[in-house]
N, C-alpha and C positions, 0 to 999 in steps of 0.2 A: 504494500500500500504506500503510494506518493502521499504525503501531506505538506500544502504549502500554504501561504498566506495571501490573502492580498497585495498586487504592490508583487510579487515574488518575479526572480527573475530564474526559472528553471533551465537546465540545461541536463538531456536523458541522449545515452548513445544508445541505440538498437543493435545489438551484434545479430549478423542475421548465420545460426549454423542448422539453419532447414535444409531440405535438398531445393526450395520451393524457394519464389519468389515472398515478400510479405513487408511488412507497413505497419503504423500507427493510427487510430485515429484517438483523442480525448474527449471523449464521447460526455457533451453539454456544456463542454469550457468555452467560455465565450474569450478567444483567443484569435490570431489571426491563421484563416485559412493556408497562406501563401508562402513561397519559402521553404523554409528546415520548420515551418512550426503544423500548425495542426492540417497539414498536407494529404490527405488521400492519395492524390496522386503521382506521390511517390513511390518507386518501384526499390525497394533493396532489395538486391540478387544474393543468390544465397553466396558465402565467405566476404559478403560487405557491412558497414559498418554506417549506420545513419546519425548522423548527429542531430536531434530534435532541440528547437530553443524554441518556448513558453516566455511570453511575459504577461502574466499575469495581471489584469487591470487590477488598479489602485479600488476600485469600487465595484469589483465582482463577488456577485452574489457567496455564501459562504453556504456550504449544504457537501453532501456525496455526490460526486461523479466515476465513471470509471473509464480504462484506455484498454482497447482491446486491435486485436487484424483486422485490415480492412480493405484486404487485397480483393479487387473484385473477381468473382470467379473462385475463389477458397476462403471465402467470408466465413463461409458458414462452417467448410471440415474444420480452419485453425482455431475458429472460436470454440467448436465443437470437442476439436483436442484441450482446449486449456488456456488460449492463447488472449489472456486477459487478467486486468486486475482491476483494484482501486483506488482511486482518485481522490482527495480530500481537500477540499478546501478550508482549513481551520475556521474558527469564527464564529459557529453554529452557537455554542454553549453562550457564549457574549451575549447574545438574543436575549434568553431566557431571565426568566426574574433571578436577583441575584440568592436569591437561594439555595438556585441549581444550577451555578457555572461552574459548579466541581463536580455535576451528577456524571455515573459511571456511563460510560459507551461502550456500544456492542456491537460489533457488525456480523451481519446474516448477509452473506452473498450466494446468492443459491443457484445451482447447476446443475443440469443432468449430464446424464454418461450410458451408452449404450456399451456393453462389450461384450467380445466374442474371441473364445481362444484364450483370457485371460489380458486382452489389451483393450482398450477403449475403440471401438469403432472411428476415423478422421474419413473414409470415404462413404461414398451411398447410403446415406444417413436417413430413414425412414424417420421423419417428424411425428407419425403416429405410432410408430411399434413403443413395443414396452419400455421403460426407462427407467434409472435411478437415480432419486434426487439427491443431491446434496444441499448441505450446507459449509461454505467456506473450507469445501473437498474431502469432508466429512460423512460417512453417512449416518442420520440420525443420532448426533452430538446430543451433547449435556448442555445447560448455562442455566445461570441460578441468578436468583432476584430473593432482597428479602422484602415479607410484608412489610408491607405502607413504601419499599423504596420507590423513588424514581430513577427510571433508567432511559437514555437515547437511543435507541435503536436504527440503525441503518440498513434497510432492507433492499439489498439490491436484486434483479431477477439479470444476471451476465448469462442464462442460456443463448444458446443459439439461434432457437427456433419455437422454444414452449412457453405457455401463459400458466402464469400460479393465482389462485387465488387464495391469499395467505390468510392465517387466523390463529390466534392462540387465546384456547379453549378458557372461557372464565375471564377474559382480559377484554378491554377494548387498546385502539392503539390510535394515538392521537397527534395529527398529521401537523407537523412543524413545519416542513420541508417537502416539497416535488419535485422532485427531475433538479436538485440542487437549489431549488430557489424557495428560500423564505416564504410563509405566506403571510396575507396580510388578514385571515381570521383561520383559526384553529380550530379543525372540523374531527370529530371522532367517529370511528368506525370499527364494525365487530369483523370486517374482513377488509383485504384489498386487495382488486385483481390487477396482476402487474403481467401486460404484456415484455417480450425480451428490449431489455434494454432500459425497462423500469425502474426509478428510485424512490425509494420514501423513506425519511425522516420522523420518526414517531418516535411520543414519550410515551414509555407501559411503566402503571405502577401495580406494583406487586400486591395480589391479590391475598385470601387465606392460606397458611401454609398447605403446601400438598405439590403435587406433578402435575404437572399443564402438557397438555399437548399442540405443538406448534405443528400445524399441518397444512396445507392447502387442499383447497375444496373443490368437490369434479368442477370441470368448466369445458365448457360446449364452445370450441371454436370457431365450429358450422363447417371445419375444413377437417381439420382434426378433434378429436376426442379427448378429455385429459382426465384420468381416475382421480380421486381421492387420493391423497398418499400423507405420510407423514413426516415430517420434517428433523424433527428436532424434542428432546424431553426438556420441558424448563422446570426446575425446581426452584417453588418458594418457601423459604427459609423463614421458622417462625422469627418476627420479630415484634419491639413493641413503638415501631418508626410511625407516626402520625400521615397520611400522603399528604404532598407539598400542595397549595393551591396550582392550579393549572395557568401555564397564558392563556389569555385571550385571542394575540397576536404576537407576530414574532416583530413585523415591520409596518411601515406605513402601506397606503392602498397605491398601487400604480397600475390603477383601473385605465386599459385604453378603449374604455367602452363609447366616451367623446372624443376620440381622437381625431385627428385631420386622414383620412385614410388617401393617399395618393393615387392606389391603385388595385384595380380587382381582378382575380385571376381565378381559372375552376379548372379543378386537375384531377380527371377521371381515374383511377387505378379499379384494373380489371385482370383477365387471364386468357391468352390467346389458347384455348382447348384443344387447337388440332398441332401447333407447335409444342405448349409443353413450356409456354414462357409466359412472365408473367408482364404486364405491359401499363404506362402512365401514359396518359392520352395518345394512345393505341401505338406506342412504340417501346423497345427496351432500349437500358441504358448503352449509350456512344458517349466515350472518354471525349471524343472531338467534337462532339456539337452541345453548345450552350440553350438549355429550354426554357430559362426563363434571364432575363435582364433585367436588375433591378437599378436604381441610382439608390446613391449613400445617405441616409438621412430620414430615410421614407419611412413610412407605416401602410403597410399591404395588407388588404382582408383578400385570403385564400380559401374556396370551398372546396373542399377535396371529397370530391363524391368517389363512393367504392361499389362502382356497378359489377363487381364479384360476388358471389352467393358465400361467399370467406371472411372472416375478420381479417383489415392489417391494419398492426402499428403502424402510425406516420412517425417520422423523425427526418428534424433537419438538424446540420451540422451548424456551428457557430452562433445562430442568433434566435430565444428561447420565444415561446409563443404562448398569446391568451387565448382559450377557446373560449368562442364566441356564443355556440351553437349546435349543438348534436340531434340530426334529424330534425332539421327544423324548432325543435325549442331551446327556446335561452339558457344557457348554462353557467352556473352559477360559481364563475369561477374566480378563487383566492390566492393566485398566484401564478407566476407564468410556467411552463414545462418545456420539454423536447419531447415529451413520447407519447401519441393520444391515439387510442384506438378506432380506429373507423369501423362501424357497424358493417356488416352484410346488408347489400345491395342499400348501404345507407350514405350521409355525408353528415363531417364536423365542418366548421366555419370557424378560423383562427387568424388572427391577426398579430403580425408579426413586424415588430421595428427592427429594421436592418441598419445597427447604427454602429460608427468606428471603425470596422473594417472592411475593405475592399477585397474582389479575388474570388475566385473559383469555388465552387465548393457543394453539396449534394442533400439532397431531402429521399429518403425510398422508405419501401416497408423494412424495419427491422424485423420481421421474421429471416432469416439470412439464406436461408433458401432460394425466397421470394426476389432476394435483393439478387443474389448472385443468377437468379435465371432472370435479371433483365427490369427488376422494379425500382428504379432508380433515375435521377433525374439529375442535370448541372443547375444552379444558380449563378449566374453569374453579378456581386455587385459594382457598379464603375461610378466613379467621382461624380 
């Protein structure tokens, strides 16, 4: 796990000893696309060596992000082998009533793994066969909490290609953070489904002593199937700890619901059935053609309708977005994200400021299947 601060000036070399091509991306950092920094489009061949440089904005948001491959065309086996971690932006605890800026942290980064033979499957990866989950490459760990504490939880979902809908049994978890970013009201919930590529920031405080179960719940992705399974055992330890009052909020509102919108765009994602590919207003991804041009400074309302009979995560790289709208109703949304899922045969409407940096850079489904057969798009922002 990187952890760095606002303001940081990071610098990370990639030693590439794959037999395979492969890459970085930092997946929600609002950082510059372009260059040695959060570049997609670099190719490190394998016995080369990439030198990545982050400069960190003095006023970026502070929450979990993570950096994983994001070589197109083996998105989904490297991520699938392992080929990822996490990301921290310190600062998180600062938020909180001072109470709890010493409260403990815990990170759940959850992954599955198909194997056969005794190795983890990295090729022809069946997104619906059976799987087993981890947590932070564990199967079915321990982690204790005592009654009445307060604890941080960082829930990341770094699969490849599966949706969790997480829950720990007797507890609610109450959402500080999405996709990295602060919110500006603090919403509690007895579950959360986290498409891949998902973050969440939630305070759990520790209920009556006993064993909890952390598991995630079937969830119907209309494409794929996903069982009940169980995650993790949390044990709460009797104590005689009073719980802390809760925030409210972590930050002020940076509601772009009045915004000045510049520009409206609708971005179909669907699946070409007799190729086998998956397709954004009816083409896959070309490294050499730009599909949308933004200028620098702008606020864009985006409808991404998914005329697929499938769920997919949207995710775009560098600049974080409010959803506006899901299916047609207003959506009540307390902070901005990178990762929102599109209903089957439905659309969200998000509005996104593209503000600071310029340069190349990609919005697709992070299901990585989906991305790597063709669901993928360039943005391009210019002065």
């Amino acid at each position: 796990t990187f952890h760095v601060k606002p303001g940081d000036h990071v610098e990370i070399s990639l030693v590439n000893t794959l037999g395979e091509m492969t890459n970085l991306h930092f997946h929600g950092l609002h950082v510059s696309p372009s260059g040695d920094a959060d570049n997609i489009f670099l190719e490190v061949l394998p016995g080369q060596t990439q030198q990545y440089v982050l400069d960190i904005p003095a006023n970026h948001p502070t929450g979990t992000y993570w950096y994983h491959a994001h070589m197109h065309g083996l998105a989904e086996e490297q991520i699938f082998g392992g080929l990822a971690g996490l990301f921290v932006v310190d600062g998180l605890t600062d938020l909180l009533p001072a109470d709890l800026h010493d409260v403990k942290q815990q990170a759940f980064v959850l992954k599955d793994y198909q194997a056969k033979d005794g190795a983890i499957l990295t090729e022809n990866i069946d997104s619906n066969a059976p799987t087993t989950r981890t947590v932070n490459g564990a199967v079915e760990p321990t982690a204790s909490i005592d009654s009445g504490e307060t604890q941080l939880w960082s829930i990341v979902n770094a699969s490849a290609d599966i949706y969790y809908d997480v829950q720990l049994t007797g507890h609610q978890f109450h959402v500080v953070a999405e996709d990295g970013n602060p919110v500006w009201q603090v919403k509690s919930a007895d579950s959360l489904v986290m498409p891949p590529g998902k973050r969440f920031d939630v305070l759990v405080q520790g209920a009556a002593p006993g064993a909890y179960e952390l598991k995630t719940l079937a969830y119907d992705q209309q494409g794929d199937q996903y069982p009940e399974a169980p995650l993790a055992t949390v044990t709460v330890n009797a104590s005689s700890l009073t719980p802390a009052t809760l925030p409210e909020k972590m930050i002020e509102p940076i509601d772009l619901a009045t915004a000045d919108i510049a520009n409206s765009r609708t971005l179909v994602f669907d699946k070409d059935q007799a190729a086998g590919t998956f397709t954004i207003d009816g083409k896959i991804f070309d490294p050499n053609r730009v599909d949308q041009t933004v200028k620098l400074g702008s606020i864009e309302e985006w409808t991404i309708r998914n005329d697929n009979n499938q769920q997919h995560p949207f995710h775009i790289h560098v600049d974080s977005f409010q959803v506006m709208s899901i299916n047609g109703e207003p959506y009540n949304a307390v902070n901005r994200q990178d990762v929102v899922n599109l209903p089957a045969n439905g659309e969200v409407v998000v509005r996104i400021p593209f503000d600071e940096f310029t340069g190349k850079f990609v919005y697709h489904c992070h299901i990585l299947n989906h991305e790597d057969r063709g669901m993928m798009g360039i943005v391009e922002v210019v002065p």
